[in-house]
C-alpha atoms as one frame of an Amber mdcrd trajectory, in Angstrom:
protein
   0.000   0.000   0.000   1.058   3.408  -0.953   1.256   6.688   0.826  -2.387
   8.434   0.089  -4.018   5.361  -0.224  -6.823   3.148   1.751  -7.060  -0.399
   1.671 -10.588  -2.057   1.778 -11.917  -5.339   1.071 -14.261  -6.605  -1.424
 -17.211  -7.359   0.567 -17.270  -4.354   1.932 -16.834  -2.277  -0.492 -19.828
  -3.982  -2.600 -22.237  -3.773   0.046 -21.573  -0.030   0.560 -21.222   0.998
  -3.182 -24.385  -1.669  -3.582 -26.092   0.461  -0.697 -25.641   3.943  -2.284
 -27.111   2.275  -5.296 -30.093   1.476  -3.534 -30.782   4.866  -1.381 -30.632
   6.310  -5.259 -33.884   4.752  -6.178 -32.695   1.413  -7.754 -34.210  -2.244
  -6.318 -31.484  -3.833  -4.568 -31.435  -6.632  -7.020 -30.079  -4.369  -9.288
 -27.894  -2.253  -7.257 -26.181  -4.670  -6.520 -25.110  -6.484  -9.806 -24.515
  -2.380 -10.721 -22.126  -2.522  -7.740 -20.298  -6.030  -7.938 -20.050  -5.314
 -12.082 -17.453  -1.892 -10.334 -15.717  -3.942  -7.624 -15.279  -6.997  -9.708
 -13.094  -4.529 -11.911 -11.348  -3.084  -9.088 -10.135  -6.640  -8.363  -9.087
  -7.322 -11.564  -6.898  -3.788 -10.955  -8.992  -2.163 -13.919  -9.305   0.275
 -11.694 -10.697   2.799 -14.225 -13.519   0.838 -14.358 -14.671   0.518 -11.000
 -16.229   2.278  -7.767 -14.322   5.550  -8.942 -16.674   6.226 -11.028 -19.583
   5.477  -8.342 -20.289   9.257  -7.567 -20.977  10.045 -11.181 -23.144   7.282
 -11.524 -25.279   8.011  -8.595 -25.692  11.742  -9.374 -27.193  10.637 -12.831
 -29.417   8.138 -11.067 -30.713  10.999  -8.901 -31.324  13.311 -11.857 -33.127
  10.782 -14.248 -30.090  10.593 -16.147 -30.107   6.492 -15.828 -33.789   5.460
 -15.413 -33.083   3.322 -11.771 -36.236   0.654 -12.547 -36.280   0.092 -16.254
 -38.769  -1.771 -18.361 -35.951  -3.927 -20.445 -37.478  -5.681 -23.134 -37.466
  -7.603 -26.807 -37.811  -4.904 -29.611 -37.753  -6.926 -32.349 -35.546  -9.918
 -34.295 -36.289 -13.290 -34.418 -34.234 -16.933 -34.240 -31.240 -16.629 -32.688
 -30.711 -12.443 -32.929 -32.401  -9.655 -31.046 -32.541  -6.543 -30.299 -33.794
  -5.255 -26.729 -34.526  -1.745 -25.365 -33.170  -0.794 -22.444 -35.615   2.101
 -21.660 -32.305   3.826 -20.384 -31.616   1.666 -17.775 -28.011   1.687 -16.200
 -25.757  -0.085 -18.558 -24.447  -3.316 -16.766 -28.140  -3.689 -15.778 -29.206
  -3.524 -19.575 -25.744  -5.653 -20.465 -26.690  -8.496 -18.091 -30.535  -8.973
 -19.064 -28.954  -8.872 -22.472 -26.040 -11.239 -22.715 -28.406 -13.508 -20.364
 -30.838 -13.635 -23.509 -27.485 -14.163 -25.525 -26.572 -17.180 -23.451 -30.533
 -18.486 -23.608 -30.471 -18.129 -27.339 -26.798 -20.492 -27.927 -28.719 -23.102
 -26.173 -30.943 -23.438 -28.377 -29.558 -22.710 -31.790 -25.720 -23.107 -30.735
 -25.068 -19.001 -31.180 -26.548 -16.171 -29.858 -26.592 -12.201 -30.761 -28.454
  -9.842 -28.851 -28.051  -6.275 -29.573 -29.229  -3.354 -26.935 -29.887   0.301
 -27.148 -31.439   2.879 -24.442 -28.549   2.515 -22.598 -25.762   3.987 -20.844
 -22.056   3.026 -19.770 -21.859  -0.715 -19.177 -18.266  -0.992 -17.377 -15.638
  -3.005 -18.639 -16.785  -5.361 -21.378 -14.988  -8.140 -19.706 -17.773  -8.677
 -17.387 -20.571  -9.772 -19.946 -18.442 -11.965 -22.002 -17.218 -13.995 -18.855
 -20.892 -14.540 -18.221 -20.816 -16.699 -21.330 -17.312 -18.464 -19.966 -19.286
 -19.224 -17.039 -21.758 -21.280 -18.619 -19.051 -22.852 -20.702 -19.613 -21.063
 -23.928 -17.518 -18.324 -25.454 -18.748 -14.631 -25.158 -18.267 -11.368 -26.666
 -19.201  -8.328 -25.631 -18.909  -4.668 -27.319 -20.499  -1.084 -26.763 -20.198
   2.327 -28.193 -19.701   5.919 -26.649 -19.745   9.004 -27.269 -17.173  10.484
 -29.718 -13.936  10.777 -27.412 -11.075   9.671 -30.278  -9.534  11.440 -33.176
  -8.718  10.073 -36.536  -4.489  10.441 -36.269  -4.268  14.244 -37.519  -8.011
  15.359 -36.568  -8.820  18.621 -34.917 -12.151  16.751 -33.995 -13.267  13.696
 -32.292 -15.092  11.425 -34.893 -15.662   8.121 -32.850 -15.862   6.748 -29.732
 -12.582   4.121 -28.657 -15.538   1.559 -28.371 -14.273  -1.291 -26.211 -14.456
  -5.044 -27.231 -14.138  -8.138 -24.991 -13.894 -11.899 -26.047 -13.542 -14.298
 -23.623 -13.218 -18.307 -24.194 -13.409 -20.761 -21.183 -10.316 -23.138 -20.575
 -11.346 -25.058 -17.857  -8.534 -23.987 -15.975  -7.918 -21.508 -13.274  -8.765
 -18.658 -15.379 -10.572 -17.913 -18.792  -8.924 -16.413 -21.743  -9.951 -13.104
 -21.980  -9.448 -10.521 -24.354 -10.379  -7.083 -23.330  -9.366  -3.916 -25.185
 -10.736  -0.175 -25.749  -9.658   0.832 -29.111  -7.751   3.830 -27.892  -4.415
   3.316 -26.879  -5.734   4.220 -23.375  -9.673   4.049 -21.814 -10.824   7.142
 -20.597 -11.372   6.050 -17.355  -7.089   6.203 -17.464  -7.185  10.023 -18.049
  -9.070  10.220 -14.517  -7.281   8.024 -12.084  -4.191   9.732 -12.994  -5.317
  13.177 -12.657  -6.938  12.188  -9.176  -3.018  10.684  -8.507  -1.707  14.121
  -9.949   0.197  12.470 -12.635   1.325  12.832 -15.842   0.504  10.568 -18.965
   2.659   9.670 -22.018   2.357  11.757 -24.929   0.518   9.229 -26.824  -2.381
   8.530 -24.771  -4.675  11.517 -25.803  -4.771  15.161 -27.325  -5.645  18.484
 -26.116  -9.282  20.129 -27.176  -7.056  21.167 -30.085  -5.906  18.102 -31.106
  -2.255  18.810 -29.741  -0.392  15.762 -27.859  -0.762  16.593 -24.180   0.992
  15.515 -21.194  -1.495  16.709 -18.684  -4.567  14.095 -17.742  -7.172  17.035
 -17.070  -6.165  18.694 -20.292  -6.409  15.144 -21.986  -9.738  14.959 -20.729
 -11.044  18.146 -22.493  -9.560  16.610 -25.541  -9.385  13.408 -27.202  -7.779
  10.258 -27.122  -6.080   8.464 -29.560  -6.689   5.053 -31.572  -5.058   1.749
 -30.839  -2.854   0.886 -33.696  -3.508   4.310 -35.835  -5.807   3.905 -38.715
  -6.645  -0.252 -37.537  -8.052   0.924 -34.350  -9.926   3.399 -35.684 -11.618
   1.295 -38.149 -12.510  -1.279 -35.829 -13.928   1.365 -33.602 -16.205   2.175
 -37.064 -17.055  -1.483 -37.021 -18.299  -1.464 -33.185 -20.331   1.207 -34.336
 -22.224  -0.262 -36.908 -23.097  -3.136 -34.519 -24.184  -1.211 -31.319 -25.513
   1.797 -33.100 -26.763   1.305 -36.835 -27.553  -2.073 -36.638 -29.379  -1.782
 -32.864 -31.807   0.790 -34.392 -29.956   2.987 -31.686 -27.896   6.024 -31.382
 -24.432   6.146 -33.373 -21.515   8.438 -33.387 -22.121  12.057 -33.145 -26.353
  10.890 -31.777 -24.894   9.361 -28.551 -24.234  11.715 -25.577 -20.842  11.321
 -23.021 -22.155  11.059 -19.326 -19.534  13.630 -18.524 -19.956  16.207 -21.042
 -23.636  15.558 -20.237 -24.710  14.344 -16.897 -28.108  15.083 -16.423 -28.979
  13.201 -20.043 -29.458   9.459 -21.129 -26.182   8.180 -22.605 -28.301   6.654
 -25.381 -25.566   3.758 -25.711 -25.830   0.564 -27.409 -24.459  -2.811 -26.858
 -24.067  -5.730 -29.074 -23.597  -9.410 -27.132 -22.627 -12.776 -28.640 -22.863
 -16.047 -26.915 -21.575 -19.446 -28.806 -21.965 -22.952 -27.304 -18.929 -24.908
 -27.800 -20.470 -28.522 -27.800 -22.052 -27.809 -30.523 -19.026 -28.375 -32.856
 -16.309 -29.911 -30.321 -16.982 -31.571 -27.073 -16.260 -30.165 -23.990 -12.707
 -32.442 -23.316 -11.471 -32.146 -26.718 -12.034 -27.802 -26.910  -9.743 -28.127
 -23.079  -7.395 -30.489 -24.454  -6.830 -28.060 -27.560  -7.419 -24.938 -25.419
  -4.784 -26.225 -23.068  -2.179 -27.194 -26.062  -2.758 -23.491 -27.218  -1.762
 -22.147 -23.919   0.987 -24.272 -23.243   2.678 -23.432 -26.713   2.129 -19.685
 -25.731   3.526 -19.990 -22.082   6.904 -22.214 -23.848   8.016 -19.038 -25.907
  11.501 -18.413 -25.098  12.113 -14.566 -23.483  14.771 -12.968 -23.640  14.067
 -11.006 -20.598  14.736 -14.477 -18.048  12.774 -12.539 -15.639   9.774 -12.116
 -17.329   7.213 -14.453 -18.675   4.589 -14.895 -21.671   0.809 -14.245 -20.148
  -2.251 -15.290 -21.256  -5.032 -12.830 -21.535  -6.870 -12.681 -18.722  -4.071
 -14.457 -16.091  -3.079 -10.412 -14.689  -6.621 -10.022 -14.072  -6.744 -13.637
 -12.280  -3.453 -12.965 -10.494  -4.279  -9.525  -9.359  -7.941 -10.229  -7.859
  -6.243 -13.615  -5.937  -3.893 -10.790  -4.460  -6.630  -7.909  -3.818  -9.052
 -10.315  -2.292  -6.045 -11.497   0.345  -5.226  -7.816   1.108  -7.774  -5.399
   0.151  -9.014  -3.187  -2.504  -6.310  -0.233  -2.520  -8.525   3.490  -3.272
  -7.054   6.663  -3.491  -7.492   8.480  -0.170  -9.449  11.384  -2.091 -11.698
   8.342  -3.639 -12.225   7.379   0.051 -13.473  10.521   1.296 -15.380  11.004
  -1.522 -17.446   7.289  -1.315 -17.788   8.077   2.718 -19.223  11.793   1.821
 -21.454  10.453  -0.534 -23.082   7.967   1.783 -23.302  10.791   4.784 -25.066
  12.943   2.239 -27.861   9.634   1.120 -27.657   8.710   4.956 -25.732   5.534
   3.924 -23.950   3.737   7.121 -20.563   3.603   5.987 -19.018   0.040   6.039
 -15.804   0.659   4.329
């Protein structure tokens, strides 16, 4: 633990943030899936992800923002692909009923697709496509947002860094799991380090100008950048045409950032995949081949002795074994903020 920092543990935390959740209007059922899908990140150490962004999330529960009891249904599509409205529910609400339909629909036809749109910020994608993984099947999970990355060379932000997450189950300790924004950074970055006071690399984001910037709350005006130049951007066009054109839903320049517009419905849109793996390869013979996979990947020689090749999703497994033996580390200002808020809803604190 560092200096300016609190350690807490998981339970606790959830049961708090799940409280605050509540005293905002939101059946507890719900609260607290909203409030595991933030601490589950914090154990994986996506930190950007999780209960720092509890107080914004709250505030747009209070002012309509996210609707806190949502009528999430079927809008239309048939077979084995839907679409569902989320009647601008809070995303990881919307994502589960979603990629839960997802998972229903692989059983019986062997895939899945569910779309969603009336929605808001879902999290880390992560979290829906290990639902899949935890049913045995693999999952993928996307979303869109609000224009926040700039073509290499743009003045202006033209797309969001829409996130993508495919996960596949191994039967092992941990899942594969692929995770990615298509910026070189998520957003989420930009604010833990200017709550640290730190600096970012030059690379990370832009200033409102489109100038490389150093400076996290100048970064934040601005824009970030694309994974991989002109690849990342068109794959962020791509997750776009699924969660937005396709959905029926908002796209690109339609959908609203919570930040630049808190007291608003994001308008988001989420696309979900869900395929059962028995239906082409039994169960033993997908491990077998899954574990063959890994075991090539872990043999690669390094030329660094001290370091090792990692499978996606192993930091994730490695840091939550370690977080949930010593504790959630928060910024101190984080802290103070999650204890304020609860003294201002009348929330008992039990972090």
């Amino acid at each position: 633990m560092t200096e300016g920092q609190v350690s807490t543990s998981a339970n606790a935390l959830l049961e708090y943030v799940a409280s605050l959740f509540h005293a905002a209007g939101m059946p507890l059922d719900d609260a607290s899936f909203f409030a595991w899908s933030l601490v589950q990140s914090n154990l994986w150490g996506i930190d950007s992800h999780g209960v720092l962004r509890t107080k914004m999330y709250v505030d747009r529960l209070r002012k309509g923002a996210i609707n806190p009891r949502p009528n999430i249904r079927k809008a239309r599509g048939e077979l084995a692909m839907e679409v569902w409205d989320g009647d601008n529910g809070a995303g990881p609400v919307v994502g589960k009923a979603a990629m839960n339909r997802a998972i229903e629909l692989a059983e019986q036809y062997g895939i899945g697709a569910v779309g969603a749109f009336h929605s808001n910020h879902f999290g880390a994608a992560a979290l829906y496509a290990r639902m899949a993984v935890d049913k045995g099947m693999a999952g993928l999970a996307t979303t869109n947002v609000a224009p926040n990355m700039a073509a290499p060379g743009a003045s202006q932000a033209v797309v969001g860094n829409n996130p993508i997450a495919i996960a596949f189950p191994t039967f092992g300790e941990f899942p594969f799991v692929l995770d990615i924004s298509l910026s070189v950074v998520a957003g989420g970055k930009l604010l833990l380090a200017s709550q640290k006071g730190e600096k970012i690399p030059l690379d990370w984001a832009t200033d409102s100008q489109g100038r490389p910037t150093d400076d996290p709350a100048e970064a934040f005006k601005g824009f970030l950048l694309p994974l991989g130049g002109y690849k990342g951007l068109g794959l962020a066009y791509v997750v776009d045409i699924l969660c937005g054109v396709l959905t029926g839903g908002a796209f690109l320049s339609d959908l609203r950032g919570m930040y630049k517009y808190p007291d608003q419905p994001s308008l988001t849109g989420h696309f979900f995949m869900a395929c059962k793996l028995e239906t082409v390869m039994s169960r033993q013979e997908f491990q077998s081949r899954m574990q063959a996979f890994i075991d090539q990947i872990k043999s690669t020689p390094m030329w660094d002795k001290g370091k090792e090749m990692l499978i996606p999703g192993e930091l994730e497994y490695r840091t939550e074994q370690a977080r949930r033996a010593e504790g959630i580390p928060l910024p101190a200002s984080l802290y103070q903020e999650l204890l304020a808020l609860g003294e201002e809803m009348g929330v008992t604190p039990t972090i």
